[in-house]
N, C-alpha and C positions, 0 to 999 in steps of 0.2 A: 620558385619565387615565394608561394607561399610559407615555407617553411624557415626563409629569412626573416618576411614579416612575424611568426611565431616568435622566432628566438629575437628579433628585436622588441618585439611588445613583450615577453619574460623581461628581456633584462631591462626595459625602461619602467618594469613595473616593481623590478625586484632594487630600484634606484630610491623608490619612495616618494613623496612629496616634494614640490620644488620647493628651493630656495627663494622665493619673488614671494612668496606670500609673506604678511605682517606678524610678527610676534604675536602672540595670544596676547589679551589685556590680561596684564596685571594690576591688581588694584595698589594704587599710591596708599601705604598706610597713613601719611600723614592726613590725606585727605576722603577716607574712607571714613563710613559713616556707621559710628560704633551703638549697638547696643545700650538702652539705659539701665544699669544694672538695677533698679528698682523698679521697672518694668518685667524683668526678668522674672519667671516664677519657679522657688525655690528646689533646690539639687536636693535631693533624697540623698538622706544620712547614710551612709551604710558603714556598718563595721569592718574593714576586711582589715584585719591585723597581720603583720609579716609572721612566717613562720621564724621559731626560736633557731637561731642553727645550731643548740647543741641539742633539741629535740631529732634533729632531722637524723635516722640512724645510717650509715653508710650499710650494706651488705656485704654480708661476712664471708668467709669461705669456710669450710667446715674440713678441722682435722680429722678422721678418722680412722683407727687404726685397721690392720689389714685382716682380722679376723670378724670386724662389725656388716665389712661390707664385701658383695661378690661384683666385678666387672659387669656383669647383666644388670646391677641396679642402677648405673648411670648409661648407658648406652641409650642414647640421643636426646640425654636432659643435661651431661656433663660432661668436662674433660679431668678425669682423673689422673693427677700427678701422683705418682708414685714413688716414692723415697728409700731405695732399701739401702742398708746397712747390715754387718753381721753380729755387731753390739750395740746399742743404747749411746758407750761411750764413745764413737766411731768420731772424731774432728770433722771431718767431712759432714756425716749426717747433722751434726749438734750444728755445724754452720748450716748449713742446705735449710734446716726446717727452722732458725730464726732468719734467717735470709726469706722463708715461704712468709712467717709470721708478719715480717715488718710491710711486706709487702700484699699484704692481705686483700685489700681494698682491688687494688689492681689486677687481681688473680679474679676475683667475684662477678668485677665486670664479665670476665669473659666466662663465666660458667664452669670457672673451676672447682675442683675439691681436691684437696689433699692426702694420700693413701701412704700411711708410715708402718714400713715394717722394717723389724730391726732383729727380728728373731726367727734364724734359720730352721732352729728346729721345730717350728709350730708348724712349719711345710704350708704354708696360705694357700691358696689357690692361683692369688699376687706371684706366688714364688713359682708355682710350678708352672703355668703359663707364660711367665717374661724369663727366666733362669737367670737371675741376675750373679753376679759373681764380686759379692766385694760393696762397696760403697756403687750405687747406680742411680740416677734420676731416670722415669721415663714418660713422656708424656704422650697421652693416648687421648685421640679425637675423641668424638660423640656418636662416631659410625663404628667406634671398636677399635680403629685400627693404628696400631705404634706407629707413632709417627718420629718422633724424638728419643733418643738414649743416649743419656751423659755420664762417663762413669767420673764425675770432678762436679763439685758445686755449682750452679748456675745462678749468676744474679736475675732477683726476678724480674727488673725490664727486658734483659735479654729472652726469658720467657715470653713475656707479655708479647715480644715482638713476634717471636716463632708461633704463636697462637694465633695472632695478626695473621699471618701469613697463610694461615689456612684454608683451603677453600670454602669451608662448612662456613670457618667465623667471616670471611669476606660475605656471602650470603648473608648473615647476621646485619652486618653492617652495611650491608646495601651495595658494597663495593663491585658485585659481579664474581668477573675474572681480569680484573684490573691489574696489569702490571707496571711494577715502579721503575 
């Protein structure tokens, strides 16, 4: 018996307020009783000026070639994309890294940097730990570890979205382990 009465006072309390009580008063503006504005005593000037939007700088992502930087120097500050090629003139590559370029803005959000190597024989450290073969994108978290390998161009939203998808960048963004 008792344990009816519990779960009926939960649920008549989880009902809320009745409905029989009166509207809260709202005051009638026509007949509300306004302020004299010359009683009033004066509002402090203050300057707050809008910011300029072409001052405001968006954050960049930073090209770097593969011999500037080693994998140790972004591991858990960045996600390095990496872009190899076996020439400079490669179609692929020349797309991949204006494709990286226009999409710049969108890459920075997520803490990315861009790693271009294009030359086999400089043997990078790039080269000897991913062994890429040919034209390759690869995107590597911020714990180290290769997540993504494209050996074809990737548009960079389709990027933006596989970094999305990460668990590190969900953490980032508050997401959890939230699935779509």
């Amino acid at each position: 018996m008792k344990l009816k009465f519990l779960f009926f006072v939960m649920a008549l309390s989880a009902m809320g307020p009745g409905r029989d009580a009166p509207p809260p008063d709202v005051p009638n503006p026509e007949t509300a009783v306004r302020p004299n504005p010359a009683r009033l005593p004066p509002i402090a000037q203050t300057s707050v000026e809008p910011e300029d939007p072409a001052s405001i700088v968006p954050p960049e992502v930073s090209f770097l070639s593969a011999d500037d930087a080693t994998p140790d120097d972004f591991l858990w500050n960045s996600r390095p994309i990496v872009v190899f090629a076996d020439t400079e003139g490669d179609p692929a590559f020349i797309e991949q890294v204006e494709a990286l370029r226009r999409g710049a803005a969108a890459l920075a959000v997520r803490d990315a940097v861009v790693i271009l190597d294009a030359d086999p024989a400089a043997d990078s450290i790039w080269r000897r730990s991913l062994h890429p073969r040919g034209f390759s994108l690869v995107l590597i978290d911020k714990d180290g570890q290769i997540k993504i390998r494209r050996p074809s161009p990737w548009d960079v939203r389709e990027i933006g979205r596989a970094i999305d998808r990460l668990p590190l960048r969900r953490q980032e963004i508050g997401r959890g382990s939230v699935s779509r």
